[in-house]
ChimeraX commands (.cxc) that place a marker at each C-alpha (Angstrom):
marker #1 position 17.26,-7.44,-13.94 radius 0.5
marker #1 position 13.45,-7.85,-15.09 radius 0.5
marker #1 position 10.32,-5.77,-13.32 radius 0.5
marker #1 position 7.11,-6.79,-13.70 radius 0.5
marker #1 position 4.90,-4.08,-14.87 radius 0.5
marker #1 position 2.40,-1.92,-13.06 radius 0.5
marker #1 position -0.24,-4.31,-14.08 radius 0.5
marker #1 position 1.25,-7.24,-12.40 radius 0.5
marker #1 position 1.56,-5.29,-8.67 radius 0.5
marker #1 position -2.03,-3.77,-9.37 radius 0.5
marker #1 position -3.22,-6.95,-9.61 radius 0.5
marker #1 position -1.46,-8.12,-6.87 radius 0.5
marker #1 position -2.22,-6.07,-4.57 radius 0.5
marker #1 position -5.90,-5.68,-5.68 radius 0.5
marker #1 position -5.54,-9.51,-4.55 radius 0.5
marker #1 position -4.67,-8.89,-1.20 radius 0.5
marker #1 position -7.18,-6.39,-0.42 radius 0.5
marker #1 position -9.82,-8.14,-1.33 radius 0.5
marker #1 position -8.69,-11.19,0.58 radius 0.5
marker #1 position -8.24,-8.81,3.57 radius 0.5
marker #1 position -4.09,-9.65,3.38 radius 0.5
marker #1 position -3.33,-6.61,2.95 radius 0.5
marker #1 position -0.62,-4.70,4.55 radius 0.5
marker #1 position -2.86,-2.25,6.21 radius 0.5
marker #1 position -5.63,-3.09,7.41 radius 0.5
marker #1 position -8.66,-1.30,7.09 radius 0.5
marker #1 position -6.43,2.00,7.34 radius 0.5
marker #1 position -4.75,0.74,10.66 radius 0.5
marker #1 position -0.86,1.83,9.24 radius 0.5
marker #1 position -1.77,4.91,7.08 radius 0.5
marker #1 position -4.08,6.58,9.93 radius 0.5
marker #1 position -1.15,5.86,12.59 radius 0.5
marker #1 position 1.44,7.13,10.19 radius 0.5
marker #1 position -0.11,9.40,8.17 radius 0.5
marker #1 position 0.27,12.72,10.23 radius 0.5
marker #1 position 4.20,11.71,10.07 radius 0.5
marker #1 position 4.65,11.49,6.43 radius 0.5
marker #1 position 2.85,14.88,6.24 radius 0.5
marker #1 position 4.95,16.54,8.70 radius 0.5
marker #1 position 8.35,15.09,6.38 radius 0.5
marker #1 position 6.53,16.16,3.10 radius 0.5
marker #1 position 6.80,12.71,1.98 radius 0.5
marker #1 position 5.24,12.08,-1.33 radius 0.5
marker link #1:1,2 radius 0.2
marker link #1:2,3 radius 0.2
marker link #1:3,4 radius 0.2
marker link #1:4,5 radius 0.2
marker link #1:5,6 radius 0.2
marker link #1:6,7 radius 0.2
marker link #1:7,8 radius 0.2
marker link #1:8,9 radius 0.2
marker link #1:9,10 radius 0.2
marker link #1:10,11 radius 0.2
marker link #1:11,12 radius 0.2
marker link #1:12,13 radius 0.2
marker link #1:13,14 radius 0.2
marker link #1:14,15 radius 0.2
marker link #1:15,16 radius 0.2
marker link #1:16,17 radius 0.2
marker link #1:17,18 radius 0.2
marker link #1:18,19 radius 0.2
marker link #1:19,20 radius 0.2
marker link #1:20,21 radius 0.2
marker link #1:21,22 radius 0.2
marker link #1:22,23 radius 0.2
marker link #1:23,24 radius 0.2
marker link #1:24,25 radius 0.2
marker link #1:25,26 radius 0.2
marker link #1:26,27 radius 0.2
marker link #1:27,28 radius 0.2
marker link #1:28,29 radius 0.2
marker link #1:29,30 radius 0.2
marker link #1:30,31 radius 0.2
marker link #1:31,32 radius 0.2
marker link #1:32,33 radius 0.2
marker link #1:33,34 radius 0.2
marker link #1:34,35 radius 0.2
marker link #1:35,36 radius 0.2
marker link #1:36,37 radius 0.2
marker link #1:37,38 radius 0.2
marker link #1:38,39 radius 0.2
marker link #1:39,40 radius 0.2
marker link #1:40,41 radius 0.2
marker link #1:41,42 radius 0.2
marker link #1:42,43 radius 0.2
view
């Protein structure tokens, strides 16, 4: 199996934020979800 490098999903997703496709927008997952990771010491 083949990955594309880091510079392929940078790009990509560098894409989608600045078209405002992003998965989370403006914050809206991370701030929800955020004090939940922290609490499971996810990293």
């Amino acid at each position: 199996m083949d990955y594309a490098c880091c510079d392929h999903w940078n790009q990509f997703f560098a894409q989608l934020k600045d078209t405002g496709t992003d998965l989370d927008w403006g914050t809206q997952w991370t701030m929800v979800n955020l004090p939940v990771l922290k609490s499971t010491n996810i990293q």
